[in-house]
C-alpha positions in Angstrom: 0.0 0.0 0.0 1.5 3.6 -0.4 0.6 6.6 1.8 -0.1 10.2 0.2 0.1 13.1 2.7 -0.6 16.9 1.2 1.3 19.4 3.7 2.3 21.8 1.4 -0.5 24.4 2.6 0.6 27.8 4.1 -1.4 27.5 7.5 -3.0 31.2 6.9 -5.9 30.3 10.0 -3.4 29.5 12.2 -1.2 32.6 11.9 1.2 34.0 13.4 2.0 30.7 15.2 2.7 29.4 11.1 4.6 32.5 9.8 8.3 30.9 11.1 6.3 26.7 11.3 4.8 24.6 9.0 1.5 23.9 10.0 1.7 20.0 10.4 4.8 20.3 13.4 2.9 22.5 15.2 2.3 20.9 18.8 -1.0 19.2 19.8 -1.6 16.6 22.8 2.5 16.5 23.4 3.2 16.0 20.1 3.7 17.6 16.4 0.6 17.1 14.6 2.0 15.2 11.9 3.5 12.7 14.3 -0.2 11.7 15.6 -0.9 11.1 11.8 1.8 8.9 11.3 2.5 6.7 14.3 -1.3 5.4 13.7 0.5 4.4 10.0 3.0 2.7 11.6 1.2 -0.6 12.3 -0.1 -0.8 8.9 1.8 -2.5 6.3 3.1 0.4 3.9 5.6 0.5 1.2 5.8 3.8 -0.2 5.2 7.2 1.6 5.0 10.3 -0.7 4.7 14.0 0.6 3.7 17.2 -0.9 5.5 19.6 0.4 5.6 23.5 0.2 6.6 26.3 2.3 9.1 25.6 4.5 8.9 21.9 3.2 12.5 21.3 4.3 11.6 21.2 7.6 8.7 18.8 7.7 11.8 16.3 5.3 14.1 16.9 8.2 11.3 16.2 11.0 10.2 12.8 9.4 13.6 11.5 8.4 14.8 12.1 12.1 12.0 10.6 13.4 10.9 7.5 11.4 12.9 5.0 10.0 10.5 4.4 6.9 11.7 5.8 3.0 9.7 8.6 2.1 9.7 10.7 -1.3 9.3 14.5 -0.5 7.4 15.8 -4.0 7.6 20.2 -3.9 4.4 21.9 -5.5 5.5 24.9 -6.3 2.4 26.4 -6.8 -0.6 26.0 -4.8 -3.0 24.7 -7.5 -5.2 23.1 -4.9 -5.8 19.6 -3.0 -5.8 17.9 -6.5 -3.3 19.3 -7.9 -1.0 18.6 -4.8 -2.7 14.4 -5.1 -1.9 14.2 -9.2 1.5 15.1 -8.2 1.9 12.3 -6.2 0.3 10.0 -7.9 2.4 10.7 -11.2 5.2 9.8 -9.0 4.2 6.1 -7.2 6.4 3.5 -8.3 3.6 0.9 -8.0 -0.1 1.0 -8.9 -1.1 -0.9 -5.2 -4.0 0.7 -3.6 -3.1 4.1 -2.0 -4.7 5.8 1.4 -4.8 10.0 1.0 -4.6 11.6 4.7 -4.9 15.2 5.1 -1.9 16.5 7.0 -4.5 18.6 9.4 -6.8 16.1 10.3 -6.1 13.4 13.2 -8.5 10.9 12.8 -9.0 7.0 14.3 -11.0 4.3 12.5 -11.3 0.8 11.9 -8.2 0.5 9.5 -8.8 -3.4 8.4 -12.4 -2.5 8.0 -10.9 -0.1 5.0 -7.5 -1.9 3.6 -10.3 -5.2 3.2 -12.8 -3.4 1.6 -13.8 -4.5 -2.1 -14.9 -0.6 -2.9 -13.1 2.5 -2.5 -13.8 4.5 0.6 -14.2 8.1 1.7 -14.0 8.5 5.5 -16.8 10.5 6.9 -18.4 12.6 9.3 -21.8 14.8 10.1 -21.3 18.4 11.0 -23.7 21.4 11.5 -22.0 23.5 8.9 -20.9 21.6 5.7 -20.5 24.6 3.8 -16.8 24.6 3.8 -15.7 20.9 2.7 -16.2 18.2 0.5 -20.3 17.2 1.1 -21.6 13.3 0.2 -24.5 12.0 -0.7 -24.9 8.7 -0.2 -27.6 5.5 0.2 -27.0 2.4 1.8 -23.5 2.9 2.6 -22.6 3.9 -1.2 -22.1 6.9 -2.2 -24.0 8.4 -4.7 -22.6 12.3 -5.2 -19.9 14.3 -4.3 -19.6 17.9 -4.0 -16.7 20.6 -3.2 -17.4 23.2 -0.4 -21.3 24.0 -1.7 -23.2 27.0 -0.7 -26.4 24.7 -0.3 -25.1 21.1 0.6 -27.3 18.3 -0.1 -26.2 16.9 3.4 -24.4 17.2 6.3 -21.9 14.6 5.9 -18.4 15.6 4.8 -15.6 13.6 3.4 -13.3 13.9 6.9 -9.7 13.8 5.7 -9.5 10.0 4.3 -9.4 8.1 0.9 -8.5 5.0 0.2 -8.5 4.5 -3.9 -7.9 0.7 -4.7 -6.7 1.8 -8.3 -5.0 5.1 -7.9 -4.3 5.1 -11.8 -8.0 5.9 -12.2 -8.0 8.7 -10.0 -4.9 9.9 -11.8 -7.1 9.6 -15.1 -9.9 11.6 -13.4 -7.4 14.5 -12.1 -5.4 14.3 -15.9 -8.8 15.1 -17.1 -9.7 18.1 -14.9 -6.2 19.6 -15.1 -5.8 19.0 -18.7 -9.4 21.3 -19.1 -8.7 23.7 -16.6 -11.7 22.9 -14.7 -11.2 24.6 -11.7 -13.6 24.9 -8.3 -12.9 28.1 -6.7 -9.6 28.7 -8.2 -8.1 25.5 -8.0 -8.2 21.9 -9.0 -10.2 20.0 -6.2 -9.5 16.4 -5.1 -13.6 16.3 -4.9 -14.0 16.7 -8.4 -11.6 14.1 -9.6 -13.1 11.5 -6.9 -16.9 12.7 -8.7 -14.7 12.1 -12.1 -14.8 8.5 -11.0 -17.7 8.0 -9.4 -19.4 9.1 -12.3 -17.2 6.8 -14.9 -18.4 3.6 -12.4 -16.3 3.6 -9.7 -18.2 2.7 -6.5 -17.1 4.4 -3.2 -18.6 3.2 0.4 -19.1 6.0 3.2 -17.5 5.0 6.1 -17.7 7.2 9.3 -14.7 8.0 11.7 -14.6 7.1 15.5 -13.5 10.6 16.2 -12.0 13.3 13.5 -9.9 16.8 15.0 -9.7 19.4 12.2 -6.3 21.3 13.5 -6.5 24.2 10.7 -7.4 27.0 13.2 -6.6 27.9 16.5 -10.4 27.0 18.1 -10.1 23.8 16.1 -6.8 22.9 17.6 -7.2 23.9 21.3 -10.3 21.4 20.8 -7.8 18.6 19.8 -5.9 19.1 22.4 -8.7 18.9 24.9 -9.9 15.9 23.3 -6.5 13.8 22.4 -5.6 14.9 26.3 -8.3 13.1 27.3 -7.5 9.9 25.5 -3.9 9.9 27.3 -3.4 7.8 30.8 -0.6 9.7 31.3 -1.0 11.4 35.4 1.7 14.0 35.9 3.3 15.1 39.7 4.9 18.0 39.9 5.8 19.2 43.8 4.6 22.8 44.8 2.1 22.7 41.8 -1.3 21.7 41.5 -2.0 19.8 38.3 -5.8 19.3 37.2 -5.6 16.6 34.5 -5.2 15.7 31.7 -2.3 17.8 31.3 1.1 16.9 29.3 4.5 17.9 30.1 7.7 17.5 28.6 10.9 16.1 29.9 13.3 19.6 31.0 10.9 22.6 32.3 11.4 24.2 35.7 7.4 24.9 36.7 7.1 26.4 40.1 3.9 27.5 42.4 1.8 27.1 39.8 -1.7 25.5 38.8 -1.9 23.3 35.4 -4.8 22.4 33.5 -7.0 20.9 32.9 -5.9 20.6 28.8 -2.7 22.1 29.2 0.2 20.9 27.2 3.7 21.8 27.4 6.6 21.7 25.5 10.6 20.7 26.4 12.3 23.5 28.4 9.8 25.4 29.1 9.9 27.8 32.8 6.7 28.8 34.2 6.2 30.4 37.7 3.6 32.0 39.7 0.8 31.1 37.0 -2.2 29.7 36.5 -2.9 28.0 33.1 -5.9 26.3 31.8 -7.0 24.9 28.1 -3.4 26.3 26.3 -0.8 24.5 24.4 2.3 25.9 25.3 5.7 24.8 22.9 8.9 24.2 24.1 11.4 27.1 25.4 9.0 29.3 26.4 8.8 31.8 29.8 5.5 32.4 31.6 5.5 34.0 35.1 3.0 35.8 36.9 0.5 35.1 34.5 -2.7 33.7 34.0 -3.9 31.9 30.6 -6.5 30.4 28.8 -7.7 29.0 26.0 -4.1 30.3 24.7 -1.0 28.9 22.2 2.6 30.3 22.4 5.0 29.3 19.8 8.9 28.2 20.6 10.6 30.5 22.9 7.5 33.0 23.6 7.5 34.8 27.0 4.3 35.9 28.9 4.5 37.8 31.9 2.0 39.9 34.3 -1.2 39.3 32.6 -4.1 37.6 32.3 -5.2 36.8 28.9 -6.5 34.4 25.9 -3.8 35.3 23.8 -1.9 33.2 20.6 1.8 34.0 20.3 3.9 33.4 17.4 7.5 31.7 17.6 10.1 34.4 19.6 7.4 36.8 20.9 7.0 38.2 24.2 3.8 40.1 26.1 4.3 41.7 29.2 
């Protein structure tokens, strides 16, 4: 089987925190987004991993290649063309035709995987949400799925496509893509992985709808304090820090010096990090950073930000202080 993982977006939501990071390493739950995304990979039998990567793409190559011991292929799209054009890059660069999953490199998601590498159809990973309005929508009937259709202004449902493909024949949905890009047919601007999956559907290909256990969108900062909450929760992890009171779940990195201080609950903390006098509650807080006399919530700091005297709900990019 070979993995496809698009990270080549610019992370505009989740600025500043993705002016000086790619999106996918910044920290959820402990650790780098991308990391939850690929350790649930791990146990799956995988031959070929392929990444489109973008801005500061040399970072995400370093981060993996240190980190995992599996080959991957880094692919660049130089322009940002859209989710299809970033999945026909890949795709015209497999080195076998075996069936191929598509993650999203924003979405942390848990399913049953056999339940999709056994399946005789392809599949499309779903969930219902209030608002549809802004993804790929399906319409389905007993299990198959019957339409497909990018990011409508009246959806036809309220089920979305949540991040997860699995194409049994990824040649066809090369065809289907070949075909949009070679007409220029373009949905808001750019070449959408929606319309080449409809491509195929409507050429015969069947697709079964299979709903997620849980799905965490991580492309803004409300989206990813959620996660956090929620992949804190999952953990068993119990932390004991003297002259602190810690409110679980709450993650904390090997090196920081945390004094008279009260963590959590959904507090994570990066490596290094020196915090004293404060109170801190639903915030993800990255490694190197200084907080004293201070009181957050519902907060992110990038590496190396420093907070002092203040209370606040405040995001802080990479290097930046508030006092």
């Amino acid at each position: 089987m070979n993995i496809v993982i698009p990270v080549a977006g610019f992370g505009t939501r989740l600025r500043p925190l993705t002016f000086t990071k790619p999106k996918v390493l910044l920290p959820v739950a402990g650790k780098p987004i991308i990391a939850h995304i690929l350790d649930k990979t791990l146990k799956l039998q995988v031959n070929h991993y392929s990444f489109i990567i973008g801005f500061m793409g040399d970072r995400i190559q370093d981060f993996i290649e240190s980190r995992y011991s599996f080959k991957a292929q880094f692919i660049e799209q130089t322009e940002l063309l859209g989710l299809g054009h970033a999945i026909w890059l890949a795709l015209k660069e497999l080195p076998n035709q075996e069936a191929t999953l598509i993650i999203l490199g924003d979405t942390i998601i848990d399913t049953d995987w056999d339940q999709i590498l056994h399946s005789e159809y392809n599949i499309l990973c779903t969930m219902d949400v209030e608002d549809p309005r802004r993804f790929g929508v399906v319409e389905e009937k007993g299990g198959l799925i019957t339409g497909l259709e990018e990011k409508p202004e009246h959806p036809k449902s309220n089920k979305i496509i949540a991040g997860v493909y699995y194409i049994k024949e990824p040649q066809r949905l090369k065809e289907a893509m070949d075909k949009i890009i070679g007409n220029d047919q373009r949905t808001r601007g750019e070449y959408q992985l929606t319309d080449g999956l409809r491509e195929m559907l409507q050429s015969g290909q069947k697709f079964r709808s299979l709903p997620l256990k849980y799905w965490y969108d991580c492309g803004k900062p409300e989206t990813l304090l959620e996660t956090n909450r929620e992949l804190l929760k999952l953990s068993s992890s119990q932390e004991h820090l003297p002259s602190n009171l810690i409110n679980p779940p709450v993650s904390i990195a090997p090196g920081c010096n945390i004094s008279n201080s009260i963590l959590g609950p959904y507090v994570s903390i990066g490596e290094n990090c020196s915090i004293e006098n404060s109170i801190i509650r639903d915030c993800i807080i990255d490694k190197g950073c200084k907080i004293t006399n201070a009181c957050l919530q519902d907060s992110i700091l990038g590496e190396e930000a420093i907070f002092e005297d203040g209370f606040s709900s405040v995001i802080l990019g990479d290097m930046s202080e508030c006092k």
